[in-house]
Structures are given as C-alpha cells and as structure tokens.
N, C-alpha and C positions, 0 to 999 in steps of 0.2 A: 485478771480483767484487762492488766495495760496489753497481754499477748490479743486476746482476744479484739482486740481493737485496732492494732498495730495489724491482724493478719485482716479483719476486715477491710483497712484502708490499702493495705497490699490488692487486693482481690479488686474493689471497685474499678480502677481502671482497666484490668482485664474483661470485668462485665459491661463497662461503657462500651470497650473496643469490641464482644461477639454482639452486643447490642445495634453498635452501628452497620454492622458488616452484614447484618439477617436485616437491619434494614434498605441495604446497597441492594440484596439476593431477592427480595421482594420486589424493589421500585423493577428490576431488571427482568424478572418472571412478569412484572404486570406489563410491560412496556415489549417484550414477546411477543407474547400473549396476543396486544392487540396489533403486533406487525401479521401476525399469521391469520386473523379474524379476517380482517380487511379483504374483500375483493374474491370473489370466484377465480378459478385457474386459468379461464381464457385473460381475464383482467390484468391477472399477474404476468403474462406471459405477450402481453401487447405490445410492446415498446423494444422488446428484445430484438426482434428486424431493424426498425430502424436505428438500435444502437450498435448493429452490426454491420448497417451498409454505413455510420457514419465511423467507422474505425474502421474500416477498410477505405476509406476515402484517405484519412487520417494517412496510412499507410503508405496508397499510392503517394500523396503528395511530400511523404517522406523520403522515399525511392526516387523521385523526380528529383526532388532535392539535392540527392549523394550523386544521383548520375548522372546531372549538371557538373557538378563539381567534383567529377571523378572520385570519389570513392567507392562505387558501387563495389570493387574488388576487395580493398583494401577494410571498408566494413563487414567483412564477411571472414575474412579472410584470421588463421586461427594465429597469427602473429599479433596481432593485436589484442587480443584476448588472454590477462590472467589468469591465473589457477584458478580466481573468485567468480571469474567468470566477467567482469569487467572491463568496457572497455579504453586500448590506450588511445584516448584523442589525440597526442601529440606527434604521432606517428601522422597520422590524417590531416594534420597543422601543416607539415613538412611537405606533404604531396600536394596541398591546396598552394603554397610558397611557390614549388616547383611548378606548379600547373602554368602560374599567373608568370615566373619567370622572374622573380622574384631575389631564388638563391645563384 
C-alpha cells in the first residue's frame, strides 16, 4: 500500500508538468489560429511596400553615414570580418582617429 502511494506521489508531478505543457500547445494552436483567420491576402500583404521603401531608406541613410566617415571600404572590406561573421569595429575606430588627425 506505502509502494503504491509513494509511486503515485512520484507520478503526480510528471502529470502536472504533461498537463501544463498541452495546456502551453493549446493556448498557442488557439492563438495561430486566430493570426492566420484575420484578414484576406491583399490585407495581409498591404504594408509590406511600405516597410520596404522604409528600410531601404534605413539603408541609404546608413551608407551616407559610413561614407561621411570614410568607411565605406573598410566596412566591406573582408579584414574586418570574423570567422562568425562579425564585425571588428575597432579597426573602423582607428581610421575614424586617422581621418580627424587625431593619431
């Protein structure tokens, strides 16, 4: 009888934890669900223009940026860039020094 009781209270937190989890797998099917209900295809697809002329805005005004301050080579350029793909700003610190007259 004590086994019997001891493997129940074993079990109940396992059954709280698939209990809360198919409640997580529900809230997230319903919550889908109604992302994908909403709105005919032209609706969904309205705003996509102008969030593409405002990141290429975005863009340009980053490239003005660097080619103010001379880096337009230098952030391109594959010295700068890590194995992770990352880049070294500090290299770009040195030439911004240099530019001003600085070193």
């Amino acid at each position: 009888m004590q086994k019997a009781q001891h493997a129940e209270k074993e079990l109940q937190p396992q059954i709280d934890l698939i209990t809360h989890i198919e409640a997580i797998v529900q809230e997230a099917e319903k919550q889908t669900k109604e992302q994908y209900v909403s709105g005919t295809k032209a609706e969904k697809l309205r705003g996509i223009q102008d969030y593409r002329n405002f990141e290429k805005q975005l863009m340009r005004n980053e490239e003005s940026i660097h080619a103010q301050l001379g880096f337009g080579k230098s952030m391109n350029s594959k010295d700068n860039v890590d194995s992770a793909g990352n880049i070294d700003y500090f290299n770009d610190f040195d030439l911004l020094k240099k530019k001003r007259g600085e070193e």
